[in-house]
N, C-alpha and C positions, 0 to 999 in steps of 0.2 A: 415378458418383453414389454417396455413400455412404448405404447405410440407417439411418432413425431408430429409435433404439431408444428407450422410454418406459420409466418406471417403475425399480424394482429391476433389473430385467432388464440397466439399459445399465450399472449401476454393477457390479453383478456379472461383464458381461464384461470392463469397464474393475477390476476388482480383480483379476480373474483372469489376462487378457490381459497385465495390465503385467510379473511376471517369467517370460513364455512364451519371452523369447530363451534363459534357461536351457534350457528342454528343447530344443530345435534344438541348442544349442551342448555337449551334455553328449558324452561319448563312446562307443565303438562300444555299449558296455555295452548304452548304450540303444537304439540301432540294434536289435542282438540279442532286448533285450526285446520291443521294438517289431516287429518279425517273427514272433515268438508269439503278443503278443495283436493284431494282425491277422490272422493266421489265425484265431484263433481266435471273434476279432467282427466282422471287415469283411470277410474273402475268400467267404464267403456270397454275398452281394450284389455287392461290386464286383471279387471273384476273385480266385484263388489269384496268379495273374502280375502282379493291379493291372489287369487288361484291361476291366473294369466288366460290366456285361450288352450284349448285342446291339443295337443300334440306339439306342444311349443317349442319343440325340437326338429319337427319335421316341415322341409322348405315347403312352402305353400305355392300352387300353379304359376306365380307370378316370379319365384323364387327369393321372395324373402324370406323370415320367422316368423311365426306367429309369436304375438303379446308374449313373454315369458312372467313366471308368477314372481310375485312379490313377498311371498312366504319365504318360509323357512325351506319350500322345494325346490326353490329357483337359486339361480347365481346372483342376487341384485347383493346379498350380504358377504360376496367374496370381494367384492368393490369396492375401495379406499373412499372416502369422503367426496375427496377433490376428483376423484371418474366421477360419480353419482351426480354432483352438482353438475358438472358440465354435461354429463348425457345428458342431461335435464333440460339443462339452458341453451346450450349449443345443437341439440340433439348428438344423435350417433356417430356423425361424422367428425365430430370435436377427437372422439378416440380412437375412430379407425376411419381415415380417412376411403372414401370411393364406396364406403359401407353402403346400401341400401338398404333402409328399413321405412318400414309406415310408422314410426318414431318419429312427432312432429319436435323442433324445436318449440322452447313455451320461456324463449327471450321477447320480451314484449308483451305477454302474457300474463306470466306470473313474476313476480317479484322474487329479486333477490332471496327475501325472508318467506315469501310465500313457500317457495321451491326449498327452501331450508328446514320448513313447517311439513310440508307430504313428509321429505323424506326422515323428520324425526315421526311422524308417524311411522310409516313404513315399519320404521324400525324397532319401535316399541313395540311391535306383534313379534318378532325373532324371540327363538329362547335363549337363555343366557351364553351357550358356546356358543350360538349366531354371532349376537352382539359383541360377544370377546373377540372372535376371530376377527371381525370388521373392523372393530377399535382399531386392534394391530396393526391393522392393514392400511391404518388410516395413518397414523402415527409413524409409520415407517415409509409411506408415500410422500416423498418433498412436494414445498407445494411451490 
């Protein structure tokens, strides 16, 4: 099911989202970037190796999640492009709205192309049915 977005919000991911194949498709360049500033803004929380926090499943006292991983154990690669950028940029609330997460937005942050850069890292650590499924997922998600 996909989430409704309202207002500004939906056009703004639907502006943003729509030249997002470019950063996936850019080369190692960005890869390389994209390895810097995830350590240096996501390995906090979801870790140095992409392994997320401990029990990333289970609500924590406060009732959020914890960090979920970024590997191949986690759900970040059942995610279409255009989720992935806007969880990013918008934070969590971009795709479900009322969500609660300690998921900061990083509009204002990072850039456009920065946030393009993690997540072609990200993604270059998945093994090849990772990356295929995601493709799909991507390709079939309107943006």
């Amino acid at each position: 099911m996909k989430p409704i977005l309202v207002g500004s919000m939906a056009v703004a991911i639907a502006a943003v989202a729509a030249g997002f194949g470019y950063f996936l498709a850019t080369g190692s360049g960005s890869v390389d970037a994209g390895r810097a500033l995830y350590a240096d803004n996501c390995a906090s929380c979801h870790g140095v190796n992409l392994e997320g926090q401990p029990d990333w499943k289970v609500r924590l006292p406060s009732g959020r999640l914890p960090a979920p991983p970024h590997d191949e154990t986690g759900h970040t690669w059942h995610h279409s492009d255009r989720q992935l950028f806007a969880l990013v940029k918008f934070g969590p609330a971009a795709l479900s709205p009322g969500y609660d997460s300690d998921m900061p937005a990083y509009e204002g942050v990072l850039t456009d192309a920065e946030i393009g850069a993690v997540l072609a890292y990200i993604r270059s650590t998945w093994p090849e049915p990772a990356q295929a499924y995601q493709a799909d997922r991507s390709r079939a998600d309107p943006s």
